[in-house]
NULUMGU-233116 format. One record per residue (C-alpha): residue number from 1; residue in one letter; x, z, y. Coordinates in steps of 0.05 Angstrom, whole numbers, plus 32768, in hexadecimal, padded with zeros to 4 digits. Each point is the difference from the previous one (the first is absolute). Layout:
# residues N
+-----+-----+------+------+------+
:   n : res :    x :    z :    y :
+-----+-----+------+------+------+
: NUM :   A :    X :    Z :    Y :
...
+-----+-----+------+------+------+
//
This chain:
# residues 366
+-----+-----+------+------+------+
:   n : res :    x :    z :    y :
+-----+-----+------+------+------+
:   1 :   X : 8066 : 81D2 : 7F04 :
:   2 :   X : 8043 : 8017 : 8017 :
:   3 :   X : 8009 : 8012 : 8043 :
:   4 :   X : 8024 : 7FB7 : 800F :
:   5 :   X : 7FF3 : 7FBF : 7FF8 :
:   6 :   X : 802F : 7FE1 : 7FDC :
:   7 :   X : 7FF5 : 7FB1 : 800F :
:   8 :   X : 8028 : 7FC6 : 7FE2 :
:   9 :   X : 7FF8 : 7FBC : 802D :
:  10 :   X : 7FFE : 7FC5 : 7FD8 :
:  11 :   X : 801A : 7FC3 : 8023 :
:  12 :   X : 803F : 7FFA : 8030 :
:  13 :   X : 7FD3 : 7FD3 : 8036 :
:  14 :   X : 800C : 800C : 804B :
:  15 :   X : 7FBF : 8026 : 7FFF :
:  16 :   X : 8019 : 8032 : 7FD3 :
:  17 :   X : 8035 : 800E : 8030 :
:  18 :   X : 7FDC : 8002 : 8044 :
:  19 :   X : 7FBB : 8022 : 7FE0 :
:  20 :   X : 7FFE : 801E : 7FB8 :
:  21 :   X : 803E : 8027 : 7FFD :
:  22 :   X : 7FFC : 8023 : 8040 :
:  23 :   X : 7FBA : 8005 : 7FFC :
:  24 :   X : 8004 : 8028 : 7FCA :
:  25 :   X : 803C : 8021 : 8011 :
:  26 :   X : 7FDD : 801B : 8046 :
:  27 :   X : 7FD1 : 8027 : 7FD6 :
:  28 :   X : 801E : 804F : 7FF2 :
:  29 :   X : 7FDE : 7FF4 : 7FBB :
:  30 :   X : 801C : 7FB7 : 7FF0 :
:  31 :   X : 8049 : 7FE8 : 7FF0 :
:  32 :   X : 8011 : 7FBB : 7FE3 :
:  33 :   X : 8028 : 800B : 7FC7 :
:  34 :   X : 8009 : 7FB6 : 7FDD :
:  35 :   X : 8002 : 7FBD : 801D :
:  36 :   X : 7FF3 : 7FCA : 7FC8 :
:  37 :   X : 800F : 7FB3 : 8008 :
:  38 :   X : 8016 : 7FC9 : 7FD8 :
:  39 :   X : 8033 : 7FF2 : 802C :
:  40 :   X : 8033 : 8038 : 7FFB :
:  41 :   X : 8033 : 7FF8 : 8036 :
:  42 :   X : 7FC4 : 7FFC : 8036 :
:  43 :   X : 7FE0 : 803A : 7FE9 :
:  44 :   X : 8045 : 8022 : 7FFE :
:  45 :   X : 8008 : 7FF0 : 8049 :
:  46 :   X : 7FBD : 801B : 8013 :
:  47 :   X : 800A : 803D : 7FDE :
:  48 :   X : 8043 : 8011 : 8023 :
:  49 :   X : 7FDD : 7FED : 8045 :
:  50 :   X : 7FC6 : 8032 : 7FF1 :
:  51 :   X : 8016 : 8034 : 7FD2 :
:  52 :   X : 7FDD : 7FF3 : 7FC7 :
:  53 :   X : 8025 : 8023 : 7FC3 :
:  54 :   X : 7FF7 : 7FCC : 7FCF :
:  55 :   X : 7FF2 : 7FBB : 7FF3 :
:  56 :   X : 7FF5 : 7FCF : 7FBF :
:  57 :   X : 7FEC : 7FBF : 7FE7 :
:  58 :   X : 7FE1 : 8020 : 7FBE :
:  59 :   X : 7FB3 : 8011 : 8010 :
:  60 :   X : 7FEC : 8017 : 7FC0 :
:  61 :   X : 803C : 8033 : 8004 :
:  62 :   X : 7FE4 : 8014 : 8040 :
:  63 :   X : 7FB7 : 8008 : 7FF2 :
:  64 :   X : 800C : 8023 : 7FC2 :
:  65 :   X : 802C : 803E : 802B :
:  66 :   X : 7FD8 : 803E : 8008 :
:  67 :   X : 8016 : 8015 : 803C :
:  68 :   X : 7FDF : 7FCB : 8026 :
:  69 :   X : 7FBA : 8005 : 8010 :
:  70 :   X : 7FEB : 7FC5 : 802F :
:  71 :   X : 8014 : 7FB4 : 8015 :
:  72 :   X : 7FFE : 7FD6 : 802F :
:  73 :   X : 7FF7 : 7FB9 : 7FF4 :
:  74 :   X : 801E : 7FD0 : 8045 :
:  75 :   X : 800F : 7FC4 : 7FD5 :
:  76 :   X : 7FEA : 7FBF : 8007 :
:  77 :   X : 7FA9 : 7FF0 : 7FEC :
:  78 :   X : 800D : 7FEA : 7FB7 :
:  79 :   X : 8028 : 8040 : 7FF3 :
:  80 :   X : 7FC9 : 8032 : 800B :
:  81 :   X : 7FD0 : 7FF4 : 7FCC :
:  82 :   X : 8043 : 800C : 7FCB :
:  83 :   X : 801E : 8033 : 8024 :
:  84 :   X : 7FC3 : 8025 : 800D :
:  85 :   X : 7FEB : 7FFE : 7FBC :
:  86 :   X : 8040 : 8013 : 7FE5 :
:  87 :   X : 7FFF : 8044 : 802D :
:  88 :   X : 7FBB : 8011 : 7FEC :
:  89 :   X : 800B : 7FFB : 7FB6 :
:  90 :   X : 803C : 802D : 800C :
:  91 :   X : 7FD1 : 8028 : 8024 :
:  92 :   X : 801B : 7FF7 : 804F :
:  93 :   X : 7FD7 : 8005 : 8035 :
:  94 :   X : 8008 : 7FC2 : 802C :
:  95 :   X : 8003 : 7FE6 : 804C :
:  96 :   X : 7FFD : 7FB3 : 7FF7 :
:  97 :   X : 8009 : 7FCF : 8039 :
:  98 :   X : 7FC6 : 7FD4 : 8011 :
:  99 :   X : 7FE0 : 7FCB : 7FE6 :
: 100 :   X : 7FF7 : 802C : 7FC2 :
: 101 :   X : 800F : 7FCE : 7FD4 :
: 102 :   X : 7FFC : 7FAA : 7FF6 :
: 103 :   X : 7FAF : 800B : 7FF0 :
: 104 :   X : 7FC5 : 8031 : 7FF7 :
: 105 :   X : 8002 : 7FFE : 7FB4 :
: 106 :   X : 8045 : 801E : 800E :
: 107 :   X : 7FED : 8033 : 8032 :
: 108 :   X : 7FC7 : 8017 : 7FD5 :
: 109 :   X : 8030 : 8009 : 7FBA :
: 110 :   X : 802D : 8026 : 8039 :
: 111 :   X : 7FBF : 8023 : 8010 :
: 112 :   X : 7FEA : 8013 : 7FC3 :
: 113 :   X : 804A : 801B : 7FE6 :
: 114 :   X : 8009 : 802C : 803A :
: 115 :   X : 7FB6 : 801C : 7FF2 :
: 116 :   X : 8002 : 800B : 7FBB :
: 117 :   X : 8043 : 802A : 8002 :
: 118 :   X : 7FEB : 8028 : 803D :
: 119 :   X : 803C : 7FE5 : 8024 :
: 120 :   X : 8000 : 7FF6 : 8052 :
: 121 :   X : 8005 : 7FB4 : 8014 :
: 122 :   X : 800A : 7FF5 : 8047 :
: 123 :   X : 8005 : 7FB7 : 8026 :
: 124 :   X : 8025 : 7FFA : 803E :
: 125 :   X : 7FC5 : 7FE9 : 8036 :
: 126 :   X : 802D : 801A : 8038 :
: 127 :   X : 7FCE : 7FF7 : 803B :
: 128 :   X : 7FD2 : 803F : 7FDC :
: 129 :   X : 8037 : 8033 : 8013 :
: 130 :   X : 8000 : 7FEE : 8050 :
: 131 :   X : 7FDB : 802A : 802C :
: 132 :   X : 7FD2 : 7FCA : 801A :
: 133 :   X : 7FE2 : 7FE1 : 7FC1 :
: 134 :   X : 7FF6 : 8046 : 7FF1 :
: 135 :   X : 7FDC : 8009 : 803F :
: 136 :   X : 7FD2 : 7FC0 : 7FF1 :
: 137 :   X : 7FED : 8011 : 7FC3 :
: 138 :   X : 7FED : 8048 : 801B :
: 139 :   X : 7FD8 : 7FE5 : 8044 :
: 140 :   X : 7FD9 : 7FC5 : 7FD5 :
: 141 :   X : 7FEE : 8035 : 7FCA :
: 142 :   X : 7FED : 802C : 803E :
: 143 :   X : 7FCE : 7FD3 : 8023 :
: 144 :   X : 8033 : 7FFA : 8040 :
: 145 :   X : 7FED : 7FA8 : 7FFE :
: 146 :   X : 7FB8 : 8010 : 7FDF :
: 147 :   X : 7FF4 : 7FD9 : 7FC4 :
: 148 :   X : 803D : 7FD4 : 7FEE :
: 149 :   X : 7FEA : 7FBB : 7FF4 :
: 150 :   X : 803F : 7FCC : 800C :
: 151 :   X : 804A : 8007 : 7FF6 :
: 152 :   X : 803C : 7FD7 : 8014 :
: 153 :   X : 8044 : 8008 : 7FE1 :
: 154 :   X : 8038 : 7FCE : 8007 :
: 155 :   X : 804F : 7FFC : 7FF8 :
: 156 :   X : 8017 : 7FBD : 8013 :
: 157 :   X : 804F : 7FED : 8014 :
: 158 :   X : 8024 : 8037 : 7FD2 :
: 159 :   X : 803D : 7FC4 : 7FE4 :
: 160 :   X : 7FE3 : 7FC4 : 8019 :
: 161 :   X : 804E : 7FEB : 800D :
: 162 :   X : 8013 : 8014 : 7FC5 :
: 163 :   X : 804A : 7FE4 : 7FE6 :
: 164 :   X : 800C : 7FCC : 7FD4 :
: 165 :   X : 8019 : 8017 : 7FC3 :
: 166 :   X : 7FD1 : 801B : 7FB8 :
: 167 :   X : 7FEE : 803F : 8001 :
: 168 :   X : 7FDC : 8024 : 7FC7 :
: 169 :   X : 7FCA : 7FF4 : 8033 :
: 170 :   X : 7FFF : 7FBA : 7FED :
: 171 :   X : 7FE4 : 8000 : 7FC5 :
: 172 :   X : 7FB9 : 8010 : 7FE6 :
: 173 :   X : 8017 : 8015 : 7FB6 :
: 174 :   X : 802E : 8037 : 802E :
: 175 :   X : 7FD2 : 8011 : 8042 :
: 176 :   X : 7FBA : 7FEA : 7FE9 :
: 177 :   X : 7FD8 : 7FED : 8040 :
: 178 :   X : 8033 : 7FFF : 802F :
: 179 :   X : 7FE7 : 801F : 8042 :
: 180 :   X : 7FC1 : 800E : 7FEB :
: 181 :   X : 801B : 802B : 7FCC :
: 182 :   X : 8039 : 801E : 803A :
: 183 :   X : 7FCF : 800A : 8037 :
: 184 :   X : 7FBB : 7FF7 : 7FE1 :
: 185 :   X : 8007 : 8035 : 7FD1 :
: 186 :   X : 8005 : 802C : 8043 :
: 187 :   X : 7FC4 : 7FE9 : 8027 :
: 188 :   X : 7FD0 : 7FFB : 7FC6 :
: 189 :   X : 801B : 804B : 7FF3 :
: 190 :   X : 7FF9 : 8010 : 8048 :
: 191 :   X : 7FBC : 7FE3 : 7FF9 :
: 192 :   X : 7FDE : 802D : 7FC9 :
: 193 :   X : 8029 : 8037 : 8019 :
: 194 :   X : 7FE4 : 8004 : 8043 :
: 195 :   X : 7FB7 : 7FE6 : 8002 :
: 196 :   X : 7FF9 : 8015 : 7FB1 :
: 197 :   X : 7FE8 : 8042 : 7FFF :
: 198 :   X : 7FC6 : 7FE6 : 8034 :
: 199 :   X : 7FF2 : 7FB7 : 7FF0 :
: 200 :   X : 8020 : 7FFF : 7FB9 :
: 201 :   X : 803A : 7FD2 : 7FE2 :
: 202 :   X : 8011 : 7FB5 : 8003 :
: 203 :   X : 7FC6 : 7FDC : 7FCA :
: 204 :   X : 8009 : 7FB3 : 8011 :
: 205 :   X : 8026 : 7FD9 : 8022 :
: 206 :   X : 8002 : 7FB7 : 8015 :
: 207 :   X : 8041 : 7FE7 : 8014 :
: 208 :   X : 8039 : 7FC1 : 800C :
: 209 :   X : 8044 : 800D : 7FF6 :
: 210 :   X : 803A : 7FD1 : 800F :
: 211 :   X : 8053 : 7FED : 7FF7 :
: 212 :   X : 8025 : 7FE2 : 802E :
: 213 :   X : 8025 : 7FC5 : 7FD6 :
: 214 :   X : 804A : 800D : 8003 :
: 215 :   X : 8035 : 8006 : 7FD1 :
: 216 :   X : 803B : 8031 : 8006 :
: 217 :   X : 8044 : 8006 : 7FE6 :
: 218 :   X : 800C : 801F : 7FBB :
: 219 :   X : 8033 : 801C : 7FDD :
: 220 :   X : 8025 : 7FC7 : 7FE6 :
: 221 :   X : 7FFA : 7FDE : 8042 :
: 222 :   X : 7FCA : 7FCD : 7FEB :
: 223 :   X : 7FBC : 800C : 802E :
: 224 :   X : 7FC7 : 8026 : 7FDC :
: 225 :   X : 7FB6 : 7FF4 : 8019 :
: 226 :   X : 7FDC : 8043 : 8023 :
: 227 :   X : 7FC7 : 8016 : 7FC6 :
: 228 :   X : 7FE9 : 803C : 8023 :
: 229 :   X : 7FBF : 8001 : 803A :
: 230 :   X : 8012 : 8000 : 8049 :
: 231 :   X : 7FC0 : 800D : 8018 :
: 232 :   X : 7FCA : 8022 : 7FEE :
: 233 :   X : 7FB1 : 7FFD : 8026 :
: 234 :   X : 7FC8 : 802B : 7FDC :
: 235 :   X : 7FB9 : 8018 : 800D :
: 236 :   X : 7FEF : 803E : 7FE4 :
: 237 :   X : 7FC3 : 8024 : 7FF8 :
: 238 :   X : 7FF6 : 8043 : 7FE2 :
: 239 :   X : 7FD0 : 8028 : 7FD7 :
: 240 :   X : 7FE6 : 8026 : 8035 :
: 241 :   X : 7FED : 7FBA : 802F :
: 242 :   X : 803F : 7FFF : 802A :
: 243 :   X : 8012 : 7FB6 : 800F :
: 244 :   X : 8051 : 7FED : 8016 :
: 245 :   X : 8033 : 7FDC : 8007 :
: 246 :   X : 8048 : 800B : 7FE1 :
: 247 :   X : 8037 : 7FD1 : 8017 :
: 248 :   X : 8055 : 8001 : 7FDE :
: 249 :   X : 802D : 7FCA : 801C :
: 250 :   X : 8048 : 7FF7 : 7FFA :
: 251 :   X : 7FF5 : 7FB0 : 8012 :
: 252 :   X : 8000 : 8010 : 8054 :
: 253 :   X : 801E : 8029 : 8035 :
: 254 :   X : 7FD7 : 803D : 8022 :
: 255 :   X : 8001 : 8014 : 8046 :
: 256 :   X : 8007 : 8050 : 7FE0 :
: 257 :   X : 8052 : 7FFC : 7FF7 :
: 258 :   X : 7FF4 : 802A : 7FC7 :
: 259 :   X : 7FC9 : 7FC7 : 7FE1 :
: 260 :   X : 7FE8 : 8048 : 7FE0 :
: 261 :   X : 7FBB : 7FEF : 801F :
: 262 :   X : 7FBE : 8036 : 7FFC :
: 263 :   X : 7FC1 : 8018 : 7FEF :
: 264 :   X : 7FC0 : 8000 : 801C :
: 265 :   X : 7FBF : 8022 : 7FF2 :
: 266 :   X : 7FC3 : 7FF5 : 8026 :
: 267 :   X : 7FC3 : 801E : 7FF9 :
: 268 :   X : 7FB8 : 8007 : 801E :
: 269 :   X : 8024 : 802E : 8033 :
: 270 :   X : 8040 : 7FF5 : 800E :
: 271 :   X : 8040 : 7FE2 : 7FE8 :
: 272 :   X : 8044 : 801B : 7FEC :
: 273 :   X : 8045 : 7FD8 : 8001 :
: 274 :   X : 8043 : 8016 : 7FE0 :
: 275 :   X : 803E : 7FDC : 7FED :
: 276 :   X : 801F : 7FFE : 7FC6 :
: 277 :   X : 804F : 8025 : 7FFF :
: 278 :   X : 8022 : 802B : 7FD2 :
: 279 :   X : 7FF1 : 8040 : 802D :
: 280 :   X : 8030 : 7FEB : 803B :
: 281 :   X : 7FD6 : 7FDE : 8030 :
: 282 :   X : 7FB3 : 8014 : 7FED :
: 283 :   X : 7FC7 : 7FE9 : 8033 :
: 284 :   X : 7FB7 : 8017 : 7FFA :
: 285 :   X : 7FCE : 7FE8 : 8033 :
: 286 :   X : 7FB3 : 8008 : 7FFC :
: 287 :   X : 7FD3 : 7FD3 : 8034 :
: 288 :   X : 7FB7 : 8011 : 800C :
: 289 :   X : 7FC7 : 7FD2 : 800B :
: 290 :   X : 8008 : 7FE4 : 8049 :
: 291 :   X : 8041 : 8024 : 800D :
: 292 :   X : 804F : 7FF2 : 7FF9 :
: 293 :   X : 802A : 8012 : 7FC5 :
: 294 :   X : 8016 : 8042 : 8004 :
: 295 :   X : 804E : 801E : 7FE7 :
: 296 :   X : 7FF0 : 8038 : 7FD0 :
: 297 :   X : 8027 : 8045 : 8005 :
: 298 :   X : 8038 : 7FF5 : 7FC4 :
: 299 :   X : 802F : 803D : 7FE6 :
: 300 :   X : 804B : 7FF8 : 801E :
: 301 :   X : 801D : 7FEC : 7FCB :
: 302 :   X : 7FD2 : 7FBD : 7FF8 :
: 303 :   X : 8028 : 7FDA : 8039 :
: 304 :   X : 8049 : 801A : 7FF9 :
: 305 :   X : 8017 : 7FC5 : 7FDA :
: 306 :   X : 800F : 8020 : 7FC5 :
: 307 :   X : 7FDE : 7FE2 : 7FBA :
: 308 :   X : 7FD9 : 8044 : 7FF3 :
: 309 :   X : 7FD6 : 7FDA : 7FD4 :
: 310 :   X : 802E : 7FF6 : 7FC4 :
: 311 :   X : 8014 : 8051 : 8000 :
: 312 :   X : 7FB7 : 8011 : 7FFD :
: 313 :   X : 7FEE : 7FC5 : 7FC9 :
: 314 :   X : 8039 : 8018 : 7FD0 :
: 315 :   X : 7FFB : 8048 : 8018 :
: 316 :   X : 7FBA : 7FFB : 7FE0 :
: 317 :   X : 8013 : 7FEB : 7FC5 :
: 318 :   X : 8028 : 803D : 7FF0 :
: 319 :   X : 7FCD : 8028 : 8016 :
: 320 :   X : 7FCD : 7FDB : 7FD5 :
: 321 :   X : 803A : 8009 : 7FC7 :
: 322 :   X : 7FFF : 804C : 8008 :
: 323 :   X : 7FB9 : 8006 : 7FFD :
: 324 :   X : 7FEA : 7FD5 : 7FCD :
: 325 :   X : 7FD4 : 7FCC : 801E :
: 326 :   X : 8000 : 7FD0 : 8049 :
: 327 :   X : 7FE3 : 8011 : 803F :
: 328 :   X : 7FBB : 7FDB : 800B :
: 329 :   X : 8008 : 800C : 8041 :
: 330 :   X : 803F : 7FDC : 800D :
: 331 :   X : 8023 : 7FE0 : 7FC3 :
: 332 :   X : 7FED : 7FBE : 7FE0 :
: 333 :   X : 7FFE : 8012 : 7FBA :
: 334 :   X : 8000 : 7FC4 : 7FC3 :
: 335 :   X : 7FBA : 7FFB : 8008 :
: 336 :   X : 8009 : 7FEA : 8049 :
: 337 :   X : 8037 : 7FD4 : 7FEF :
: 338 :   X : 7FCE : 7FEA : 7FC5 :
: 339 :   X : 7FCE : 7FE7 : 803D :
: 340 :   X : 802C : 7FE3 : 8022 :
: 341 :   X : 8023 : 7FDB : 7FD1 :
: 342 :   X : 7FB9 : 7FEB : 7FF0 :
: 343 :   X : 7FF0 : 7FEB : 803F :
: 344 :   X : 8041 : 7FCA : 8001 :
: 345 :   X : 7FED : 7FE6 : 7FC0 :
: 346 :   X : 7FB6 : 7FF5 : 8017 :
: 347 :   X : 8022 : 7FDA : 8041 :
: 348 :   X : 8026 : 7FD2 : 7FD8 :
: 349 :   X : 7FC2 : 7FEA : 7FDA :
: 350 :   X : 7FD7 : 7FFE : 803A :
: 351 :   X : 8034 : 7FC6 : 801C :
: 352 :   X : 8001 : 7FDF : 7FBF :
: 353 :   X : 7FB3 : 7FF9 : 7FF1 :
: 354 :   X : 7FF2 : 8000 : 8058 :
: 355 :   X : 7FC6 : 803C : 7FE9 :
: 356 :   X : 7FF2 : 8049 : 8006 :
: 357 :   X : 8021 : 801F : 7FC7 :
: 358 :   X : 7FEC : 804F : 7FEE :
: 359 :   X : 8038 : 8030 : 8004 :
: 360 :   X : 7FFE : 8039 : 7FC5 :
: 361 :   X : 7FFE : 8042 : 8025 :
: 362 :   X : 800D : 802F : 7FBE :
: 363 :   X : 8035 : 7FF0 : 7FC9 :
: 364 :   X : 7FE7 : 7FE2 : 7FC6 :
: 365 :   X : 7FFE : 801E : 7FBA :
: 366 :   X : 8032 : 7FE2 : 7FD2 :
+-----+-----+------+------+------+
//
């Protein structure tokens, strides 16, 4: 592997701008050479704003250059099973954006590709890289709370006063299940990633999930009915005999401003609290039997407002890039996105049939 990362972003979304090009760009060993969208004259613009060389609206051109050894895929949830796909075959490593893809038969073909052609696949489950889910995972894994037996993890209020006007996040052909699918995809992650290692992954889940009924103005000005969830309200239990509860809601307001919500963990010792931010504004709190909850000693750079999270997330990647494989320890690699992806799916049944439906824990053989 040459010394840098040459990285080729495909999709001109705001995300792009605000996370994947400087995140890569703040490595020493990454550069963003390549923006790729459909839409020329945006990505055109985005590129002069950030300094990316080049941009194009041909992806097969771009795959098929040499000089560019990794993507990154911030487009819209029906994109990244194709675009995915498409990199791997031209043998790319990848950073997609979460959900991994509309379904688990997806994520497991996605899986399975990246596997079989030794290539890196990376999903973007932001709330790994802060220093407090970090921190959980160690202290649970340490015995700090004893044995862990129940966790809590909620985000409620992130767009509940959303505008009026179609979005791509309208539609369930285009964003698949809606906030469970935005958010979910991040606690269920944040689930398995802290309590997994001691109390093992997600296995079954029983669940209700809900949309507000509204329509909203589409693009020819005639109204367009909402098709994606609002609201999602799961039990979990895992294969190590953790029971929880997993809550996504876009459908009401939350007394956090930044309806970002948290985690918590308690065990047969203790309990430990943290929020969930992209780095800037990390708690960590750990209560005792009997006593108060407690503010945990945090690095500086946890509460300085700055999103240190999406450096480290995309700064892993080219590190992963470089040396072949993902970080256990930190990144979510396909077969994390795999499980979670698993893990919606399973909801969404559960809601249907009102039973406990078995999550798959290992990607299936073809």
């Amino acid at each position: 592997m040459a010394d840098t990362v040459r990285v080729a972003v495909l999709g001109a979304a705001a995300f792009s701008e605000v996370a994947h090009i400087p995140g890569v760009n703040a490595h020493p060993n990454g550069e963003v050479v390549a923006l790729y969208s459909r839409d020329l004259a945006r990505a055109r613009a985005m590129a002069d704003r950030t300094g990316v060389p080049d941009v194009t609206d041909d992806l097969d051109a771009l795959l098929a250059r040499t000089d560019i050894h990794a993507v990154t895929v911030p487009s819209s949830n029906d994109n990244h099973y194709t675009y995915t796909m498409a990199a791997l075959r031209a043998g790319k490593h990848v950073f997609c954006e979460k959900p991994m893809a509309l379904n688990a038969g997806l994520a497991a073909e996605m899986t399975r590709e990246a596997n079989a052609r030794g290539l890196v696949g990376i999903i973007a489950f932001i709330f790994r890289y802060t220093y407090c889910m970090q921190e959980v995972r160690r202290l649970v894994a340490s015995g700090a709370i004893g044995t862990p037996h129940y966790v809590s993890i909620d985000s409620q209020g992130q767009g509940w006063h959303r505008g009026t006007d179609a979005t791509w996040r309208t539609y369930a052909g285009v964003h698949g299940a809606g906030q469970l699918g935005e958010m979910g995809s991040h606690l269920y992650d944040s689930i398995n990633f802290t309590v997994g290692p001691s109390a093992g992954f997600i296995k079954e889940v029983s669940a209700v999930t809900y949309t507000v009924p509204r329509t909203v103005t589409g693009p020819d000005g005639h109204p367009v009915a909402v098709e994606t969830l609002d609201l999602a309200s799961a039990l979990v239990r895992t294969t190590g005999g953790l029971q929880g509860q997993m809550i996504t809601s876009r459908a009401s307001a939350s007394a956090n401003p930044t309806g970002m919500g948290g985690l918590v963990v308690t065990g047969t010792e203790g309990a430990l609290f943290t929020n969930f931010t992209r780095g800037d504004n990390e708690i960590l709190r750990l209560q005792k039997p009997g006593g108060q909850w407690e503010d945990l000693d945090l690095p500086e750079g946890a509460r300085d407002g700055k999103p240190h999270g999406i450096y480290r997330m995309l700064g892993n990647f080219i590190d992963a890039v470089r040396r072949g494989h993902a970080d256990p320890d930190h990144d979510g690699d396909f077969h994390d996105g795999y499980r979670s992806q698993a893990a919606i799916d399973a909801t969404i049944a559960a809601a249907a049939s009102h039973t406990w439906v078995s999550v798959d824990t290992d990607v299936p053989h073809a």
